[in-house]
C-alpha positions as CSV (number, residue, x, y, z in Angstrom):
1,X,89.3,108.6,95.4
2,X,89.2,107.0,98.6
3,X,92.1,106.7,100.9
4,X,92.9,103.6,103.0
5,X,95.5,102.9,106.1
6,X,96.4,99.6,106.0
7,X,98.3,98.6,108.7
8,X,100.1,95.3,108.7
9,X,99.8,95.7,104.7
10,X,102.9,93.6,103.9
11,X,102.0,90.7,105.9
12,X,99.7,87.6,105.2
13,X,96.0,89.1,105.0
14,X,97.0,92.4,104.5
15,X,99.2,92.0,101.6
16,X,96.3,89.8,100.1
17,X,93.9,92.6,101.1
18,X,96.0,95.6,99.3
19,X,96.5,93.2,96.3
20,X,92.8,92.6,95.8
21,X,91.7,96.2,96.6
22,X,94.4,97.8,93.7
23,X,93.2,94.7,91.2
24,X,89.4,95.9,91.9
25,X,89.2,99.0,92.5
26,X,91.0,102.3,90.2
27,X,89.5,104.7,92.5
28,X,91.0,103.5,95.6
29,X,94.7,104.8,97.3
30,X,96.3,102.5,99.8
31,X,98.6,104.0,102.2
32,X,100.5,100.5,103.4
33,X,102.4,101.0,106.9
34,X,103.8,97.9,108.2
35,X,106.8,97.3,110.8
36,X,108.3,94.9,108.7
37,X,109.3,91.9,111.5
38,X,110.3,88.9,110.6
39,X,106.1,88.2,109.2
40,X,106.0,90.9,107.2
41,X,108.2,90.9,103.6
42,X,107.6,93.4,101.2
43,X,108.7,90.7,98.4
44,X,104.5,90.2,99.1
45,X,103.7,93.7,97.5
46,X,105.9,93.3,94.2
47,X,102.6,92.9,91.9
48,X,102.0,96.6,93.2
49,X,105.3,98.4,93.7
50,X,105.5,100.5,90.7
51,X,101.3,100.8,91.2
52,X,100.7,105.0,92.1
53,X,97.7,104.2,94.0
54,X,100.3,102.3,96.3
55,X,102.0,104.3,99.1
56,X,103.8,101.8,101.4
57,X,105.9,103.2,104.8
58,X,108.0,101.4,107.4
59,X,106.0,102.4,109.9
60,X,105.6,100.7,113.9
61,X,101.6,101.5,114.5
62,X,103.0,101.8,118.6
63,X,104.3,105.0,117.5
64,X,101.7,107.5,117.9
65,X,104.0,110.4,116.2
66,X,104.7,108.5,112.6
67,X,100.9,107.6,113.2
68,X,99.9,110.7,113.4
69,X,102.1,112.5,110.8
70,X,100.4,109.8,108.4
71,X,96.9,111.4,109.2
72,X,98.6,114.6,108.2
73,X,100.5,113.4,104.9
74,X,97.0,112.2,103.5
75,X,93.4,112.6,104.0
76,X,93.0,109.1,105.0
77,X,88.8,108.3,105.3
78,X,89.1,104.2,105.9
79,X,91.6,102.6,108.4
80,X,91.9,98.8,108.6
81,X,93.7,97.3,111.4
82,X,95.9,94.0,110.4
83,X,98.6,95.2,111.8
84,X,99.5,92.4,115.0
85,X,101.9,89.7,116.6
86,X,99.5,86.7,116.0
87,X,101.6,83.3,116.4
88,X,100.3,81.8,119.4
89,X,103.4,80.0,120.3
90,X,105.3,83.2,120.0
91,X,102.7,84.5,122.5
92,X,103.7,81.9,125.2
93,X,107.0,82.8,125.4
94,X,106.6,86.4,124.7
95,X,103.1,88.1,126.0
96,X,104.0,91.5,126.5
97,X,105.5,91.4,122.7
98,X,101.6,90.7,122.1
99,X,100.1,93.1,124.6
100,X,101.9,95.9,123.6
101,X,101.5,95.8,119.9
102,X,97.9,94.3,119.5
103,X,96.2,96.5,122.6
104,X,98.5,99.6,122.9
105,X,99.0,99.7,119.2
106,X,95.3,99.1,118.3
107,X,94.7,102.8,120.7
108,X,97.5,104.6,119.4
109,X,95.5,104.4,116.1
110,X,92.3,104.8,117.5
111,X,94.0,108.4,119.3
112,X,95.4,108.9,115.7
113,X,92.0,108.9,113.8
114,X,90.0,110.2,116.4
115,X,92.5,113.4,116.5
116,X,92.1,113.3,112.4
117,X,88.5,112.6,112.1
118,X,86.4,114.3,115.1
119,X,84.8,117.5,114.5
120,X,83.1,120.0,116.4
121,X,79.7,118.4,115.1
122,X,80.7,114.9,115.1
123,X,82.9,113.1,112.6
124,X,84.1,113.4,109.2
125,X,81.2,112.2,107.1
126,X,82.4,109.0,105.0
127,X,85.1,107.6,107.5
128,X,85.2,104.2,109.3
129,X,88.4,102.2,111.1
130,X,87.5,98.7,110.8
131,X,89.8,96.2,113.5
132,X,90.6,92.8,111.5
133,X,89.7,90.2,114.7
134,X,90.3,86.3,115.5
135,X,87.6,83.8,116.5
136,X,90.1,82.9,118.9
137,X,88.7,85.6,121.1
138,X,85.9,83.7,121.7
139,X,87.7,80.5,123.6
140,X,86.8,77.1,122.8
141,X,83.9,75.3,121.6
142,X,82.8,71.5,122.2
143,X,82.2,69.1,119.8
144,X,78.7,71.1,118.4
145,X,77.8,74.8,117.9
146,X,79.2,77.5,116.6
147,X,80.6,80.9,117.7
148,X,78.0,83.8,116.8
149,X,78.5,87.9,117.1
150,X,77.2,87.3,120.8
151,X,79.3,85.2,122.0
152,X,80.8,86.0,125.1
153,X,84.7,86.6,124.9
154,X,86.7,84.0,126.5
155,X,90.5,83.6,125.0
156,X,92.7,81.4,126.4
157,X,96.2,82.1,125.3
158,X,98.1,85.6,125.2
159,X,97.4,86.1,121.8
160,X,93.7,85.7,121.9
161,X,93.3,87.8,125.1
162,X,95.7,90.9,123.4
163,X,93.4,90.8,120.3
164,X,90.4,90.9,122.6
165,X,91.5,93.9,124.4
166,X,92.4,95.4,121.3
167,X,89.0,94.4,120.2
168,X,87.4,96.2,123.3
169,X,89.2,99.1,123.2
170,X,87.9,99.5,119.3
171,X,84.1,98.8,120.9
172,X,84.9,101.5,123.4
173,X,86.0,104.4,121.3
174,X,82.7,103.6,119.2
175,X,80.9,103.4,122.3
176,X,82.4,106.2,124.0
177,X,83.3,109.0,121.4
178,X,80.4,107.7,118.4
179,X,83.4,106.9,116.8
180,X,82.5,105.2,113.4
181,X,83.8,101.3,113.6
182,X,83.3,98.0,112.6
183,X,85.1,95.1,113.6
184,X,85.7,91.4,112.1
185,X,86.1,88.4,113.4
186,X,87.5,85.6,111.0
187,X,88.5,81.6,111.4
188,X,91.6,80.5,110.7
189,X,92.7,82.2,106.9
190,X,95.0,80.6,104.3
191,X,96.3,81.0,100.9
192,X,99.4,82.4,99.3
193,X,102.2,84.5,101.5
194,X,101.4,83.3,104.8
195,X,104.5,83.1,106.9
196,X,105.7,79.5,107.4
197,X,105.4,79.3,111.2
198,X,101.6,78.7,110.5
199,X,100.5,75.1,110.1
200,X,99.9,74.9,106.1
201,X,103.1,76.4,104.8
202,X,105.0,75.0,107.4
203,X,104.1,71.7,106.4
204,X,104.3,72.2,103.1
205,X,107.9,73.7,103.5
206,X,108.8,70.3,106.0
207,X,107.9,68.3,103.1
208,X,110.0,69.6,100.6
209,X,112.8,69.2,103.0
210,X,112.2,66.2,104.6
211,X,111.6,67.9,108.0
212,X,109.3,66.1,110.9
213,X,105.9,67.9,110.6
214,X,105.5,68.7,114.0
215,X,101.4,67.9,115.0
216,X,100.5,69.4,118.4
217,X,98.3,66.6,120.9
218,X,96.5,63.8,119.1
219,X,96.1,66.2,116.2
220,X,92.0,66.0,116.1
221,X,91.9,69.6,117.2
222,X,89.2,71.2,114.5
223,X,89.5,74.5,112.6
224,X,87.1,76.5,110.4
225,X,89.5,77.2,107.2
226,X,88.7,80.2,105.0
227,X,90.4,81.1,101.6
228,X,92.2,84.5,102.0
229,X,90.8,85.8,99.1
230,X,87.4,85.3,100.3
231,X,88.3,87.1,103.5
232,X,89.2,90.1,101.7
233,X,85.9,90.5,99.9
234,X,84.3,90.4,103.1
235,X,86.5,93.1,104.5
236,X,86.0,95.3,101.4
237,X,81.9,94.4,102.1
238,X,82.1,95.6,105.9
239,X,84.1,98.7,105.1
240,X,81.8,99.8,102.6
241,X,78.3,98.8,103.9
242,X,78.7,97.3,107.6
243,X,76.2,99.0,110.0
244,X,78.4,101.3,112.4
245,X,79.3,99.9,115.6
246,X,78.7,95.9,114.1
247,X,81.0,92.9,114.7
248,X,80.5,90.8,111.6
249,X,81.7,87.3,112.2
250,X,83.6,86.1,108.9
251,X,83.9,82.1,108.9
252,X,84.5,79.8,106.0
253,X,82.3,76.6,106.9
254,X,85.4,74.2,106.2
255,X,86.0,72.5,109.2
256,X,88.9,70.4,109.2
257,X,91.0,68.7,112.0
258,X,95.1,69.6,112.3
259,X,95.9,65.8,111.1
260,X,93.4,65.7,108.2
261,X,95.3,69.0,106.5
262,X,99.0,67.8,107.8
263,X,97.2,64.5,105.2
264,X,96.1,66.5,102.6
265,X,99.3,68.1,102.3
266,X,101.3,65.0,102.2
267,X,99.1,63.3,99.9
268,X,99.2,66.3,97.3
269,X,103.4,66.1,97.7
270,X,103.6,63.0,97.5
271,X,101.4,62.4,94.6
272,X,102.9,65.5,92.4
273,X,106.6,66.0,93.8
274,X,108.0,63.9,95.6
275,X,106.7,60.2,96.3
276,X,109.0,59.6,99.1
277,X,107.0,61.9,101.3
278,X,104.6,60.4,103.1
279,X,103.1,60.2,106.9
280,X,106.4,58.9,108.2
281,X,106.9,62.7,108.4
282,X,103.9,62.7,111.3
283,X,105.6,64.1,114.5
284,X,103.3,64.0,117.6
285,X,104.9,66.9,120.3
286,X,103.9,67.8,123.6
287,X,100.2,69.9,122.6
288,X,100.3,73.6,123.4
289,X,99.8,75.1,126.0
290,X,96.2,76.4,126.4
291,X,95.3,74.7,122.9
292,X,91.7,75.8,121.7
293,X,90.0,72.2,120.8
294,X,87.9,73.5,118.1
295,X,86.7,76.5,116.4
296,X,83.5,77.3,114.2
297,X,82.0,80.5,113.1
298,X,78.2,81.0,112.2
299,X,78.3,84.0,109.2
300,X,74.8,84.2,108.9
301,X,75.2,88.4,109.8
302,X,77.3,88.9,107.6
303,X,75.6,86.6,104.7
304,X,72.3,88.6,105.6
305,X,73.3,91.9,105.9
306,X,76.0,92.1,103.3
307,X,75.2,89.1,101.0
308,X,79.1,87.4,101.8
309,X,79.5,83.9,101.4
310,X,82.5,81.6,101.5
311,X,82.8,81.2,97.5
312,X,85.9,78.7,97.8
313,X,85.5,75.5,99.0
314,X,88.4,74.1,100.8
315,X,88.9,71.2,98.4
316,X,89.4,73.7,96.0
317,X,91.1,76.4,98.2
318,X,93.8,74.0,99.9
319,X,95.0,72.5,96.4
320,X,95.0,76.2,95.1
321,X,97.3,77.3,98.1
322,X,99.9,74.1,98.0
323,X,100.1,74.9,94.3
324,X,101.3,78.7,95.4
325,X,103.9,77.8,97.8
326,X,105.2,75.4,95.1
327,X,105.5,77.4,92.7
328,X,107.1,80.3,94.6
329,X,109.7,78.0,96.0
330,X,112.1,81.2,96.0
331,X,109.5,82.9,98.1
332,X,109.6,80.6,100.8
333,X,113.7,79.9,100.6
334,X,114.3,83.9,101.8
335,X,111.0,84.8,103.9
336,X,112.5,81.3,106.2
337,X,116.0,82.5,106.0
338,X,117.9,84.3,108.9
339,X,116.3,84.8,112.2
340,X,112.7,82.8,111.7
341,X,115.3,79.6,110.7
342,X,117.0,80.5,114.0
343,X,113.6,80.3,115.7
344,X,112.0,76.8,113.7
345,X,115.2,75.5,114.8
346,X,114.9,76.3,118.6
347,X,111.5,75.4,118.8
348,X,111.4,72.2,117.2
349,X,114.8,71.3,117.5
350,X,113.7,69.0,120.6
351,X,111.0,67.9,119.8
C-alpha cells in the first residue's frame, strides 16, 4: 500500500484529489494535513471520514517539527504539495501571508522528505514529492499563444511570484540533491467545494442572494477553465509515471472570458431558480491590481507522455458545478459564515 502526504487536503483541489484517490484506488493511504484557515473545511472530507485509508491532521506545513514527526508516524513514499494561500486579492493586501506559507512552507517539506527519504546511496527507491503549480507563474499572455513547459516565469502579483519561488525552490532540491520531483502547472480549476471568494461560487452564491456580482475591468479578461476532477487524474498520472525532474503543464482548453461565465451563471439561475436574476446583478469595480489579461496552457507534454486529456468540456463541466453548489446550499451557508462574511463584506462593501 502506498502512502501519500497531502498537504492542503481539506481544501478545494485537494479535497477533490483525496476523494478521487480513496474512490479509485483500495491500495492507497492518504495521510491529509491541512491548516484548516478560513479555505479549508473538513465538512469537504465527510464522504471519507470513517474511510481507514484516511488519516487527516491539523497540521501548518511552516512547521518543520509536526512535519517532520509525520515522516516518522508513517512511511510516507509520495508527497503532494496543495497546501497554499492562493486568492490573489488576499495577496495584495497581505504578501508576506503568501511568501511565507507558499515559499518557506514549500522548503520546510522539501527539508522534511529529504531528511526522510535520502540515503547513503541515493534515495528511497519508489518516492516522488510532486508541487501542485499555477499558470499564473508564467505572467500574461496576448491575445494568441499559449503558455508551454518552457516558458519563462514571469508573475505579476504576490501570489504568482510566492508560488514561483516555491516552484524554484522544488526545481532546486531536484537539481541540487537528485531529489525525485515533479511539478504541475494547471489553469484555472473548478468544480464542487471551491471556496466562494473565487469567481464561480462567488457568483453563484451573489445570485442566490441578490448580491452585485462584482466583475473586475471590462470583464473580457480570458481564462483556460479545467474541471477539478480532470485535474486530479492528471495528478494521479504525474505521480505515478511523470519523468523525474518534469514540469507537466495541465490546461483544460476552455477558454472563457470573466463576463461570459458571470453569463453563464446567471442564465442557468435564472432559467432553473430564480427568474428575477438576471444581468442587472453585473457590477463593474475598479480591475485589480496587476490583473493577468489572459491565460492559456498548451498540454501537449503531458497528453504525449502520459496520455491526459481534458475529458470534460466546459459546457458540460460548468452546468455540472452550478448544479453542486445548488444542491449543497447548506455547504455554502457555513463555509461563508463568520470571518470570510467579515472579509466579502469589507472588500466589496464599497464597491
Amino acid at each position: 500500500m502506498k502512502t501519500y502526504l497531502v498537504t492542503g487536503g481539506a481544501g478545494f483541489i485537494g479535497s477533490n484529489f483525496v476523494l478521487y484517490m480513496l474512490k479509485k484506488y483500495d491500495d492507497v493511504r492518504i495521510v491529509n494535513i491541512d491548516k484548516l484557515t478560513y479555505a479549508g473545511n473538513l465538512e469537504n472530507l465527510k464522504d471519507v471520514e470513517n474511510n481507514p485509508n484516511h488519516i487527516f491532521r491539523q497540521v501548518d506545513i511552516c512547521d518543520a517539527e509536526a512535519v517532520e514527526a509525520l515522516f516518522e508516524e508513517f512511511t510516507i513514499d509520495y508527497v503532494v504539495n496543495f497546501a497554499a494561500e492562493s486568492h490573489v486579492d488576499r495577496s495584495i493586501k497581505e504578501p508576506e501571508i503568501f511568501a511565507k506559507t507558499n515559499v518557506l512552507g514549500t522548503v520546510t517539506l522539501l527539508n522534511a522528505a529529504k531528511k526522510a527519504w535520502e540515503t547513503e546511496n541515493g534515495w528511497k527507491e519508489g518516492v516522488k514529492y510532486l508541487q501542485v503549480s499555477t499558470d499564473e507563474v508564467y505572467g500574461s499572455l496576448g491575445e494568441t499563444g499559449y503558455f508551454m513547459e518552457t516558458t519563462p516565469l514571469d508573475p505579476n502579483s504576490p501570489y504568482s511570484s510566492s508560488k514561483a519561488g516555491g516552484d524554484l525552490m522544488v526545481k532546486a532540491y531536484g537539481e541540487t540533491y537528485k531529489m525525485p520531483i515533479n511539478i504541475t502547472r494547471c489553469s484555472n480549476n473548478y468544480g464542487p467545494y471551491q471556496f466562494p471568494e473565487k469567481l464561480i461560487p462567488l457568483v453563484i452564491n451573489n445570485c442566490l442572494n441578490k448580491k452585485p456580482l462584482p466583475i473586475y475591468g471590462d470583464g473580457l479578461n480570458v481564462r483556460d477553465w479545467l474541471y477539478v476532477e480532470d485535474h486530479c487524474k492528471a495528478i494521479d498520472m504525474v505521480i505515478r509515471n511523470g519523468r523525474l525532474g518534469e514540469v507537466y503543464n495541465v490546461g483544460g482548453h476552455n477558454e472563457r472570458t470573466n463576463i461570459h461565465i458571470v453569463k453563464t451563471i446567471i442564465e442557468y439561475v435564472h432559467d432553473n431558480v430564480d427568474e428575477s436574476v438576471n444581468e442587472t446583478l453585473m457590477t463593474f469595480v475598479e480591475d485589480r491590481k496587476g490583473h493577468d489579461r489572459r491565460y492559456g496552457i498548451d498540454p501537449t507534454k503531458i497528453k504525449d507522455e502520459l496520455g491526459w486529456y481534458p475529458e470534460t468540456p466546459y459546457e458540460e463541466g460548468i452546468k455540472l458545478t452550478i448544479k453542486w453548489y445548488l444542491d449543497n446550499m447548506d455547504w455554502m451557508k457555513n463555509v461563508t459564515s463568520g470571518e470570510y462574511q467579515n472579509y466579502y463584506n469589507k472588500m466589496y462593501s464599497n464597491k
